[in-house]
C-alpha positions as CSV (number, residue, x, y, z in Angstrom):
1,X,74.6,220.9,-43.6
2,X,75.4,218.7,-40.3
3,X,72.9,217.6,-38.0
4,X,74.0,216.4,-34.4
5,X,76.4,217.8,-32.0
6,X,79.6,215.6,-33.2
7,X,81.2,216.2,-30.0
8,X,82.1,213.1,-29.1
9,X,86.0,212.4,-28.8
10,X,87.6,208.9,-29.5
11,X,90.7,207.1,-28.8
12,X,91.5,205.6,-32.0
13,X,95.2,203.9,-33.2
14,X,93.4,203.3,-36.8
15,X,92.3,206.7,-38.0
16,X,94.5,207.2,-41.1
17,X,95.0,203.8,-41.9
18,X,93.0,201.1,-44.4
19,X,94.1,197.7,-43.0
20,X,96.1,197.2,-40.4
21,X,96.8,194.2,-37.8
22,X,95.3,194.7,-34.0
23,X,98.5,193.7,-31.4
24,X,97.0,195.7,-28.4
25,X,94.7,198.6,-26.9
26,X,92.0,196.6,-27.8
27,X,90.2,193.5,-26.1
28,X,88.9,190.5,-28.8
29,X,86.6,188.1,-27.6
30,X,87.9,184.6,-27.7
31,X,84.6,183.6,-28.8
32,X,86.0,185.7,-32.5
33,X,89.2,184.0,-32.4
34,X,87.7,180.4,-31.6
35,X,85.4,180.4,-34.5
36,X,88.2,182.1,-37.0
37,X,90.7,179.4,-36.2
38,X,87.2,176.7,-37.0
39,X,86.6,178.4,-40.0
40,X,90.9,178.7,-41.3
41,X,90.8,175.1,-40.4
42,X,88.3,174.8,-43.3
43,X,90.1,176.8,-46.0
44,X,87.2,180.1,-45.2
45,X,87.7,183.3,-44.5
46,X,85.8,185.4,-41.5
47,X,85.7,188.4,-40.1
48,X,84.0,190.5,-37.2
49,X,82.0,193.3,-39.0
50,X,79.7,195.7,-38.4
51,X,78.6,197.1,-34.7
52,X,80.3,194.7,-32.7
53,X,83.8,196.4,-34.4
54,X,83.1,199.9,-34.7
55,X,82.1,199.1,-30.5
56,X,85.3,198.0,-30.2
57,X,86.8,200.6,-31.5
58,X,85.0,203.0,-29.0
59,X,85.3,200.5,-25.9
60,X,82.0,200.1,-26.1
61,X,80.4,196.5,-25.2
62,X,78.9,194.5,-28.0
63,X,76.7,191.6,-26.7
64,X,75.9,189.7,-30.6
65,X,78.8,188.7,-32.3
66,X,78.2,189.4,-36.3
67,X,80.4,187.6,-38.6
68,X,80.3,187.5,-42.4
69,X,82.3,184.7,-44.5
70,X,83.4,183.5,-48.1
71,X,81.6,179.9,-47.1
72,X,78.2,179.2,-47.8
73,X,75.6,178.2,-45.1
74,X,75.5,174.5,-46.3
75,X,79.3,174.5,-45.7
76,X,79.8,176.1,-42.4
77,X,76.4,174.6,-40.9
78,X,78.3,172.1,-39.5
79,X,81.1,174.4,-38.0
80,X,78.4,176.6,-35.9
81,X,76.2,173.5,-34.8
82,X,79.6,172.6,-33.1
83,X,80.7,175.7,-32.0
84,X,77.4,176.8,-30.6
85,X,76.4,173.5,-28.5
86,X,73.6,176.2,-26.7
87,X,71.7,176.7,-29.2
88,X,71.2,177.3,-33.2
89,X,68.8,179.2,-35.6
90,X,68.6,179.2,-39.0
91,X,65.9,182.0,-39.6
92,X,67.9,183.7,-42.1
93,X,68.8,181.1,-44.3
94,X,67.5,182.8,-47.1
95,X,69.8,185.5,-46.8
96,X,73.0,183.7,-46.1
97,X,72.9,184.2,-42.3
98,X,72.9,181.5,-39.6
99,X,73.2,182.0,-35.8
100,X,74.2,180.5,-32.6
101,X,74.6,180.6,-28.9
102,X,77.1,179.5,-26.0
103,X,77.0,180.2,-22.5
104,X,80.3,181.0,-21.2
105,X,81.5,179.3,-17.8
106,X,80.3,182.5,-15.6
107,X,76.5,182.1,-17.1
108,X,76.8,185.3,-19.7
109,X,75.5,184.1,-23.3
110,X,77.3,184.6,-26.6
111,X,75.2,185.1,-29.6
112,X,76.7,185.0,-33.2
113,X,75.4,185.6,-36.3
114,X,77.5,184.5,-39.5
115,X,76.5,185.9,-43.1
116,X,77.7,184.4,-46.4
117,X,79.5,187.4,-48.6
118,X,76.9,189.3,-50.3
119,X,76.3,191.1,-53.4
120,X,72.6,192.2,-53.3
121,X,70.3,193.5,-55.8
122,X,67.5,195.9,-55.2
123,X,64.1,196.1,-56.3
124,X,63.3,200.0,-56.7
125,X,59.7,199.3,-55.3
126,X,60.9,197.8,-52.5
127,X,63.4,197.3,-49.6
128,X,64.0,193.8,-49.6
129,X,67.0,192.7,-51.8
130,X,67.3,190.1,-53.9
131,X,70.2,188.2,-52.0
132,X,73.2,187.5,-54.3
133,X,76.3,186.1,-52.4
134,X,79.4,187.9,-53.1
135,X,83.6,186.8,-53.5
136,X,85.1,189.3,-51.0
137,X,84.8,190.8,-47.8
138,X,85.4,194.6,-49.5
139,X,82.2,193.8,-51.7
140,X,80.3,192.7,-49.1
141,X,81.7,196.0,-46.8
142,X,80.1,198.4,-49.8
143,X,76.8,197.2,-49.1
144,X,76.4,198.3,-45.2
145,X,75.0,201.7,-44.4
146,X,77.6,203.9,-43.5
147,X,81.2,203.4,-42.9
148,X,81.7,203.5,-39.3
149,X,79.6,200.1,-39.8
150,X,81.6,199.3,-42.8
151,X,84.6,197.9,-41.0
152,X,86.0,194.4,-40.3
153,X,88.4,192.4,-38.0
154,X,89.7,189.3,-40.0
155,X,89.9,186.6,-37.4
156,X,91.7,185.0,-36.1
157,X,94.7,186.8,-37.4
158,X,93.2,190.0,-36.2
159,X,93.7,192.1,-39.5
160,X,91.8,195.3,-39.4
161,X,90.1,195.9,-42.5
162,X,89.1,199.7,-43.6
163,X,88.1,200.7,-47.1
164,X,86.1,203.2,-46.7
165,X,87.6,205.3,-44.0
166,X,85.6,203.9,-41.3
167,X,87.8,204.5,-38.6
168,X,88.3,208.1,-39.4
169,X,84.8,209.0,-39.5
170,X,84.4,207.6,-36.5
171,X,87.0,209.6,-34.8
172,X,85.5,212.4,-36.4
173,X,81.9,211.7,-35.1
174,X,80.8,211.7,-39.0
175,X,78.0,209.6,-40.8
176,X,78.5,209.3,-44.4
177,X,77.8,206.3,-46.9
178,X,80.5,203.9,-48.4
179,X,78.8,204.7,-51.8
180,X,77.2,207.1,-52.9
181,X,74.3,208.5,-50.7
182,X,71.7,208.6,-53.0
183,X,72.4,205.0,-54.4
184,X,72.4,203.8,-50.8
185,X,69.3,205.4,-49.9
186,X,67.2,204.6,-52.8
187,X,68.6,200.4,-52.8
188,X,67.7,201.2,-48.5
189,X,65.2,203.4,-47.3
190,X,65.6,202.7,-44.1
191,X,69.0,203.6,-43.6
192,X,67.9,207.2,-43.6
193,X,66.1,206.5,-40.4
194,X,69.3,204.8,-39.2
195,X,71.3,208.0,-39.4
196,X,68.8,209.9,-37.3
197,X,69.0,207.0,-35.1
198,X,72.9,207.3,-35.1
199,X,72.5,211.0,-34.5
200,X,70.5,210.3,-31.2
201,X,72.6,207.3,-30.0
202,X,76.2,208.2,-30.8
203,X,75.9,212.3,-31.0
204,X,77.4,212.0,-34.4
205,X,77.0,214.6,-37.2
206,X,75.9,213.1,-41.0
207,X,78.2,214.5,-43.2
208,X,77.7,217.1,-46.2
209,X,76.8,215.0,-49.2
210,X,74.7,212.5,-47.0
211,X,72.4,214.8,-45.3
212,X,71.2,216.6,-48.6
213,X,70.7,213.5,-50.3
214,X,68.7,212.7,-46.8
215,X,66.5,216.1,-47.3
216,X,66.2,215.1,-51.1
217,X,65.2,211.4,-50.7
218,X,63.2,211.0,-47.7
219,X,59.8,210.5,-49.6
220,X,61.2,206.7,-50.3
221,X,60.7,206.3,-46.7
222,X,57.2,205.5,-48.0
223,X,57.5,201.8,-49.7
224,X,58.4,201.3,-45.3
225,X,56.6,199.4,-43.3
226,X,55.3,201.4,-40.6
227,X,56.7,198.9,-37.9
228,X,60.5,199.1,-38.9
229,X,60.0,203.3,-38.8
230,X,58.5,202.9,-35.2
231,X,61.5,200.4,-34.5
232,X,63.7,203.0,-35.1
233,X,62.0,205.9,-33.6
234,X,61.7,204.4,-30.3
235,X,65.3,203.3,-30.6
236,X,66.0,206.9,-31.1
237,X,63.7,208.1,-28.3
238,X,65.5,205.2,-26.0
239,X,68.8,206.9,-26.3
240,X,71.2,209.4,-24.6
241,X,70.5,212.3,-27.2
242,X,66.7,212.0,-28.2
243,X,66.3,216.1,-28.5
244,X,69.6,215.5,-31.1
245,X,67.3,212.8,-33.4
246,X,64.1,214.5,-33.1
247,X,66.2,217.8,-34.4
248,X,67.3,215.9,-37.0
249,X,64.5,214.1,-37.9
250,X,62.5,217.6,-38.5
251,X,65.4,219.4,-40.4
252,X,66.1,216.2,-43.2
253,X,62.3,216.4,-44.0
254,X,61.6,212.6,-42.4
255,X,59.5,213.8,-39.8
256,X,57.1,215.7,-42.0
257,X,56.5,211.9,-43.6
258,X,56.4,209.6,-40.6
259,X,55.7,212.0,-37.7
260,X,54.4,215.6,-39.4
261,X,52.4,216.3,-36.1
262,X,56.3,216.8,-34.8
263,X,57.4,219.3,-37.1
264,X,53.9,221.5,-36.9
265,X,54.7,222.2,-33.8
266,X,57.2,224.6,-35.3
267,X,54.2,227.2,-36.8
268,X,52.5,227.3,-33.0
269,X,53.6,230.1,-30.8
270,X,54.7,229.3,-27.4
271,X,51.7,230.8,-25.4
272,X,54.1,231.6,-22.4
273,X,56.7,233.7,-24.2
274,X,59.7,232.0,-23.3
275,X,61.1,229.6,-26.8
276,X,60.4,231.2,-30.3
277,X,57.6,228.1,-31.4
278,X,56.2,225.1,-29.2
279,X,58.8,222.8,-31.0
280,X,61.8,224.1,-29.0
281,X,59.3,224.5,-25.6
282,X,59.1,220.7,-25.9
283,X,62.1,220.0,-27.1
284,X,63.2,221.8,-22.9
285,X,60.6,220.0,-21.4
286,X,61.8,216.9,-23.0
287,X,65.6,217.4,-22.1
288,X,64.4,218.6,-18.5
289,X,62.2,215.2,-18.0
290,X,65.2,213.3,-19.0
291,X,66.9,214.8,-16.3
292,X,64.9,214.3,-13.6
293,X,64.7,210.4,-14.8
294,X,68.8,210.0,-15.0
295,X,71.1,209.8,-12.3
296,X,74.9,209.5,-12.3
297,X,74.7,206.0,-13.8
298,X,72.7,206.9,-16.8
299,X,69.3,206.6,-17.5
């Protein structure tokens, strides 16, 4: 079972390989390499993770930096207070995360985020962990949704750190868990909604094991709040592949729990004789709106 087109093709130097060290190909930002040298001054470790590397891996432009570190926020408070002289939050304290801002000489901002290792623990009932911090950057790796987001770039010696096989799922176009699926999607709900997301955004495909426990799971979507399910809906409407997400969302099962007026549209006949139900009619006049809306550059 595979939704999404996986057609996407990538340029990757990392695809067979667990940690490696980045010497070219691939642009850092200085902003990375500025803080890791701070933070090495300080004994503590950091890496890029997340988004911001798997976008570099695809030459794709990150605009938030996300870091995560073996120092706790009292320690390297002082570090990004000095670092980011444009501005600081601290909204996430409770979860080991602290952010800043600095405006580069040409006016562009830079926002970072830095997260203390973590190690969480999840209430069943609920989506919200209870936050434990962690010892190592692997541990803390195990914990994100799927692997192509469960990567890191040690900084500022620019080690490239794979233990889940990030890299080659993302060459592959493939979405798949760094543990297993159904412990990931009952400690995380939402991730389920992520992967359709992913599906619409990226064109990737969700791998075997992952989509079934998807189609298995996806009445846990209901301990969601209904504004983080609309978050990522309209995220997935927003992107390049909407038909591609809304496919997937119907054939996991999640539409008949957050949107089951969608998937009813698959026992009406089209009228006019042309698609085999009204889903696939709108799923054309969708694709064929989208198309009068985009030109050359994108929508």
């Amino acid at each position: 079972m595979h939704w999404g087109n996986g057609m996407l093709e990538y340029r990757l130097i990392f695809a067979e390989r667990v940690s490696v060290r980045v010497t070219e190909n691939f642009e850092v930002w200085p902003e990375a390499i500025e803080l890791g040298r701070l933070f090495a001054e300080r004994h503590y470790e950091l890496a890029l993770v997340g988004g911001p590397v798997r976008d570099m891996l695809l030459h794709r432009v990150s605009h938030d930096l996300d870091f995560c570190t073996s120092a706790r926020p009292e320690e390297f408070e002082p570090i990004l207070r000095r670092w980011g002289h444009d501005g600081f939050w601290d909204m996430g304290r409770k979860f080991g995360t602290l952010g800043a801002m600095r405006r580069r000489a040409d006016g562009t901002e830079v926002k970072v985020e830095i997260t203390t290792y973590r190690s969480d623990v999840y209430d069943p009932d609920s989506r919200k962990p209870e936050v434990q911090y962690g010892d190592t950057l692997e541990g803390d790796l195990s914990r994100r949704d799927f692997t192509v987001n469960a990567m890191a770039l040690r900084v500022p010696d620019l080690e490239f750190v794979d233990p889940f096989g990030g890299a080659s799922d993302l060459a592959k176009g493939v979405l798949r868990t760094p543990v297993d699926p159904r412990q990931s999607f009952d400690d995380d709900p939402l991730r389920m909604m992520r992967a359709v997301r992913f599906v619409a955004q990226l064109g990737f495909s969700i791998e075997a094991n992952t989509a079934e426990a998807i189609v298995d799971m996806a009445d846990r979507l209901d301990i969601v709040s209904a504004e983080r399910i609309r978050d990522e809906i309209t995220k997935m409407l927003l992107s390049d592949r909407p038909r591609k997400g809304l496919e997937a969302l119907v054939e996991s099962g999640i539409a008949q729990r957050v949107l089951p007026e969608i998937p009813a549209l698959q026992l009406e006949i089209d009228e006019h004789h042309r698609h085999k139900d009204v889903f696939e009619h709108t799923m054309m006049v969708l694709e064929r709106a989208i198309a009068l809306e985009t030109d050359q550059e994108g929508p």
